[in-house]
N, C-alpha and C positions, 0 to 999 in steps of 0.2 A: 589590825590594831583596834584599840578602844575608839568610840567616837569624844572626840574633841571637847563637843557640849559637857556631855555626861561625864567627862574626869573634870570638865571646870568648876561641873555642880559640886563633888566630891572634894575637890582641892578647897573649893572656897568653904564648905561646912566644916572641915579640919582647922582650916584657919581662924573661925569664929569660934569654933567650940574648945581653940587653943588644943588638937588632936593631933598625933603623929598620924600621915596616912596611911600606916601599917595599922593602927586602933581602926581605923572605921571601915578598910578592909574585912575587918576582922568580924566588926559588926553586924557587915551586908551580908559576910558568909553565914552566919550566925540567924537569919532570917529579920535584921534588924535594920531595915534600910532605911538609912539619913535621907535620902534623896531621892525622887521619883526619875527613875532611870529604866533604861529601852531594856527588852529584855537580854538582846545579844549581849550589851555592856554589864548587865548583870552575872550574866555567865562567866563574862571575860573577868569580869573581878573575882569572882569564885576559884575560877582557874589559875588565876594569880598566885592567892592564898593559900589554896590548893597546894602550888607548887614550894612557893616559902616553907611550908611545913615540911613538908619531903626533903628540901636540899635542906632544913637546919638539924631533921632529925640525919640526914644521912652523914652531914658534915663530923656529926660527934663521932661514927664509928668509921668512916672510910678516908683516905688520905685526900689531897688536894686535886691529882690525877684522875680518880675515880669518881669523884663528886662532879668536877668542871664538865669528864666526858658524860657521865649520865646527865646532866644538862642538856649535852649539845643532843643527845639521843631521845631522850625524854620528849623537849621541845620540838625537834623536826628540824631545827636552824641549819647544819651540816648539810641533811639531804635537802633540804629546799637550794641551799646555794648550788650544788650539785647537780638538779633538776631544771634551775634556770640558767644555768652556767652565762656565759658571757664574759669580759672582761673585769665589769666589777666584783662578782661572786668568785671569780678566780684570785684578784686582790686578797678577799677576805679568807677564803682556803688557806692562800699561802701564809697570810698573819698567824692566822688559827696553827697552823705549822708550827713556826715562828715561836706563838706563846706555847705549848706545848711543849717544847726542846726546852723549854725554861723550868715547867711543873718539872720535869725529866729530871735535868740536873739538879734544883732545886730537892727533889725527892733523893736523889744520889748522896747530896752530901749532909743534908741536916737530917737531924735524930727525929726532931720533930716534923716530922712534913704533911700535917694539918691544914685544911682551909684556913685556921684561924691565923697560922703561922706563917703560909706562906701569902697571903692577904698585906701582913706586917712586912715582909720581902720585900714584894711588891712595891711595897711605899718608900722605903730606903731606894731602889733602883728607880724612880721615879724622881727623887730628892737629887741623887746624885748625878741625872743627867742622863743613863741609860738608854741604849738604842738598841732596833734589831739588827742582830747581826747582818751583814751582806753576803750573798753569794761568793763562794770560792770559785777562783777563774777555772774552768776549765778548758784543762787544754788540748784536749783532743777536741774540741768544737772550735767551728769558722768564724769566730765570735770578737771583738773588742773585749779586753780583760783593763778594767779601770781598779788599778790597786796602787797601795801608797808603796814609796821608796822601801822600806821595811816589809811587807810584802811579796815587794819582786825579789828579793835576795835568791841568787842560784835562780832564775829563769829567765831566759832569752826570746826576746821575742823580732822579728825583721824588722819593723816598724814600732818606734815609740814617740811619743810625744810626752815632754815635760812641759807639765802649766802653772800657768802661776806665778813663775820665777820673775819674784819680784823682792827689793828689800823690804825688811822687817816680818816675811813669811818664809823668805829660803835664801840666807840662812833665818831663823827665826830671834827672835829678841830673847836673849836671855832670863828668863823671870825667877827673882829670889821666889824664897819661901815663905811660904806665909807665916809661918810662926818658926825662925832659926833656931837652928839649935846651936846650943854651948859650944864651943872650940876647946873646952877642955872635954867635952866627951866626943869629938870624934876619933876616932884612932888613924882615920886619911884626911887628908888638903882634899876641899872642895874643887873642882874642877872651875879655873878660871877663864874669863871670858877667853883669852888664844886659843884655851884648851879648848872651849867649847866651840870657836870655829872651827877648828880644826876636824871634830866631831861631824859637825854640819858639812863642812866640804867633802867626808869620806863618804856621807850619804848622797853626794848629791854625784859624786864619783860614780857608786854603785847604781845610781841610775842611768846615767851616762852609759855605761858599760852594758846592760840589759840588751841596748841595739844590736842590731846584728846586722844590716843595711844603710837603716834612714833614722839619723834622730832628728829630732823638731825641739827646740828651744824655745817657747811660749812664754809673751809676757806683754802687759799694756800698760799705758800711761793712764786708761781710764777706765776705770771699775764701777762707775757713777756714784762714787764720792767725792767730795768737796775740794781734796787736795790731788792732783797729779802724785802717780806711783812712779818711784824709781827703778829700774835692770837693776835685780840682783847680781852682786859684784862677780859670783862665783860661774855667772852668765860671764862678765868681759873677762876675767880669768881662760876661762874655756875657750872664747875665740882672739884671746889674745889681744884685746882691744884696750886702749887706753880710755877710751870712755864710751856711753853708751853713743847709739847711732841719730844724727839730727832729724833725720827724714822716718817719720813715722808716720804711720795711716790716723787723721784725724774725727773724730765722733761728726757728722753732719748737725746743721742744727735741727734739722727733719728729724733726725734720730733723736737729739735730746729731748725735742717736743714730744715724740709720742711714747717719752717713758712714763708719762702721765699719765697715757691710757690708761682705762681698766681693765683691770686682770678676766680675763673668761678660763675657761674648763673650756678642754676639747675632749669630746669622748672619740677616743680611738678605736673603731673596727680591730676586732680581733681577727688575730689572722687563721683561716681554718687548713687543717691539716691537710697537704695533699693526698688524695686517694688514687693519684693515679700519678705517673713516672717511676723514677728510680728513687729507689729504698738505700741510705746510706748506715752503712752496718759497722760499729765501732764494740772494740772489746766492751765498753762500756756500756754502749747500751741493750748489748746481747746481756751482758751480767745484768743489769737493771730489769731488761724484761724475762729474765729466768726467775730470779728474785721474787717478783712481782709483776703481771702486768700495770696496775695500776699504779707501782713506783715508778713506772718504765712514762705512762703518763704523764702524771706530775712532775716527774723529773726531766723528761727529753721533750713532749710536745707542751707542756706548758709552763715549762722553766721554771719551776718552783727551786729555788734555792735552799740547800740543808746547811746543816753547821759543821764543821769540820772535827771529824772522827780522831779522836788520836791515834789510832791505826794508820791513819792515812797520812797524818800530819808526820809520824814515826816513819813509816816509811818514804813518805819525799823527800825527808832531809837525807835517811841514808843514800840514798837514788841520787841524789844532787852531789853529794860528797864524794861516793864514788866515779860519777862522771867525772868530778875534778881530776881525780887521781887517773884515772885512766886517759882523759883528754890529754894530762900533761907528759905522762908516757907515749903515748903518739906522736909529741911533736919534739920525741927525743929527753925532756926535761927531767931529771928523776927527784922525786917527792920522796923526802923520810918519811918513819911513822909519826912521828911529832907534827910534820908539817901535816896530815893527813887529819889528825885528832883536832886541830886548832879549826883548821875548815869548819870541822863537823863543827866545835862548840860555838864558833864565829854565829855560824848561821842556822842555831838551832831554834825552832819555831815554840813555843808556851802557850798554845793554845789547844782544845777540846781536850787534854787530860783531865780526870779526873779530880785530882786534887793536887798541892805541890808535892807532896809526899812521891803520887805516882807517876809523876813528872820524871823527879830525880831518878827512880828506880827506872825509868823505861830508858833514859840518858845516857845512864849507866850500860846499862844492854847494849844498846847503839855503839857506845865505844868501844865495849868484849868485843862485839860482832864484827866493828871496825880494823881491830888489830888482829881479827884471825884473817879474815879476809885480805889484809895486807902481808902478813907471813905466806898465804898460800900464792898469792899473785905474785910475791916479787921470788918464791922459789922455783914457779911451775916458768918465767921467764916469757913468756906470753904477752903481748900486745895485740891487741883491738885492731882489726879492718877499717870495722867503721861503728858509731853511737850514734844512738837515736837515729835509725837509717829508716827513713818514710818509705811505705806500701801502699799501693792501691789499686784494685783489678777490680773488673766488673764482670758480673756473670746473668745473662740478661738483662732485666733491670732493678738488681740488687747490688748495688755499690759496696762493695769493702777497703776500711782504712784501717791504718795503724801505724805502728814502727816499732820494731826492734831493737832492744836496750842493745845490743851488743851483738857484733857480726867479725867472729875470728876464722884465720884461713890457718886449717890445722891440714900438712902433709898434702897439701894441695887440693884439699875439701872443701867447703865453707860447712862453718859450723855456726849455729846463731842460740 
């Protein structure tokens, strides 16, 4: 970087001569130096300006994608993080990821997708509150998967824990609208507060039901706010209880005291990959590192999270749907086509399509696909052995996992 001194001499002469520090930039380039400064700082200003000019000429003819990455290329920023890797350069990789997936779509769906445009983006999703997106769980990894009640819909996990469950958060407070609209222009009744319990107890159902072994119901009197929090009702509902329980575990006053402490930063040792033992080998990351070695990288040893594909998002939900139908043929139950199609609309995912448009039209598909698939299933008279049937062998010390969507016993064969 610059020295310190030398952009103070620079700041403060802009200031006096009432100049944008892009003007006197302009002037040292120019051989007209304001300030008696070191020669590296000299350079480094040059190279500055140097740069300005390039990205504002390139801005005018090349999109927002092409401009940011010749930045990152130009500068060295990228490969430096890369060269010094560590935990926090890995952080900023993955951001870089992150913003990137953004210029992507951003470039996908506007006509204009300009620096100058998508700059203006920027600031609306900044305005409105915007975050990056989070990792999609995966589930072929030995991993803790933290996702909201909406989320989990169609997946099961042995052990869950619900947090939080507390009133005024689960179920949550009702909130009008900010600016209502007329009663003579709706053409439905708003949903009223029963209705909206009722709404909230069917989510809090569907996480209930995700367990497969152990659920854990989480919830405290103290949050370190001022008033004591109450058991969500749909907690005593669930274990039957007529009020919440007396006997709670109390905050120490040792504990309250050192929420005063100050905050520190702990840098966490990265963990390095082993080079030696056994190699666990999943369809996934054999396709990752076919793909790519370097996808196979960032995505399996340093957890770099992507955003969810609509391909992928299309296929889970059909994958989920059909388990229903098949699980409820197994234990005898028979599912129409209508009960089959409700499923799928119940619990369809709105996320990484392209636009609404191709949302509907992939929906759409989904259900064609749905109702051949249920004509061929309930003609051919067929039931399932076993779904999602877990595999794992080892063959020196290269581990293989996976499972098996569906394992039928045809004529006395198995067939998978």
């Amino acid at each position: 970087g610059m020295d310190p001194y030398d952009l103070t001499k620079l700041s403060n002469f802009a200031t006096k001569k009432h100049l944008p520090l892009h003007r006197v930039f302009k002037m040292l380039s120019a051989g007209q130096s304001p300030a008696d400064l070191s020669a590296p700082s000299e350079a480094k200003v040059k190279k500055i300006f140097g740069d300005l000019l390039f990205f504002s000429q390139l801005a005018g003819t090349q999109n927002a994608g092409r401009v940011l990455y010749s930045f990152l290329e130009r500068s060295g920023f990228l490969k430096d993080l890369v060269e010094k890797g560590g935990l926090p350069g890995e952080i900023k990789i993955k951001n870089i990821r992150i913003f990137f997936d953004k210029v992507k779509n951003f470039s996908e769906l506007s006509e204009d997708d300009s620096m100058f445009s998508f700059a203006e983006h920027l600031d609306l999703l900044q305005q409105v509150g915007d975050n990056p997106a989070s990792a999609e769980a995966e589930l072929e990894e030995d991993a803790v998967n933290v996702l909201t009640v909406h989320k989990a819909k169609g997946l099961e996990f042995p052990i869950v824990f619900m947090v939080s469950l507390i009133a005024d958060r689960f179920p949550g407070r009702q909130r009008r609208e900010k600016i209502p609209v007329p009663d003579e222009l709706l053409n439905e009744e708003l949903p009223e507060r029963e209705n909206y319990l009722q709404e909230e107890r069917r989510l809090f159902y569907v996480g209930m039901t995700r367990a497969e072994k152990l659920l854990y119901l989480v919830w405290s009197k103290d949050y370190g706010l001022k008033r004591p929090k109450k058991v969500s009702p749909f907690v005593l509902e669930a274990l039957d209880l007529p009020q919440s329980p007396e006997e709670t575990l109390r905050t120490s006053s040792l504990e309250e005291i050192k929420r005063y402490a100050s905050r520190f930063t702990q840098n966490i040792p990265l963990t390095k990959v082993k080079e030696e033992g056994s190699l666990t080998l999943s369809f996934f990351r054999v396709d990752d590192y076919l793909t790519c070695p370097l996808k196979y990288k960032y995505r399996q040893v340093m957890r770099i999270p992507v955003l969810p594909h609509h391909n992928l998002v299309y296929g889970r939900v059909l994958h989920n749907t059909i388990h229903f139908y098949l699980k409820h043929r197994m234990s005898g139950r028979t599912i129409n086509e209508e009960e089959l199609i409700k499923e799928y609309f119940e619990h369809w995912i709105n996320e990484g399509f392209l636009s609404r448009e191709h949302e509907e039209m992939r929906k759409k598909d989904g259900e064609k696909a749905l109702r051949l698939f249920y004509h061929r299933q309930e003609s051919s008279g067929r039931n399932p052995l076993y779904l999602e049937k877990e595999f794992r062998w080892q063959h020196n010390h290269v581990k293989f996992t996976g499972r098996w969507d569906r394992i039928d016993l045809l004529k006395g064969r198995i067939q998978a």
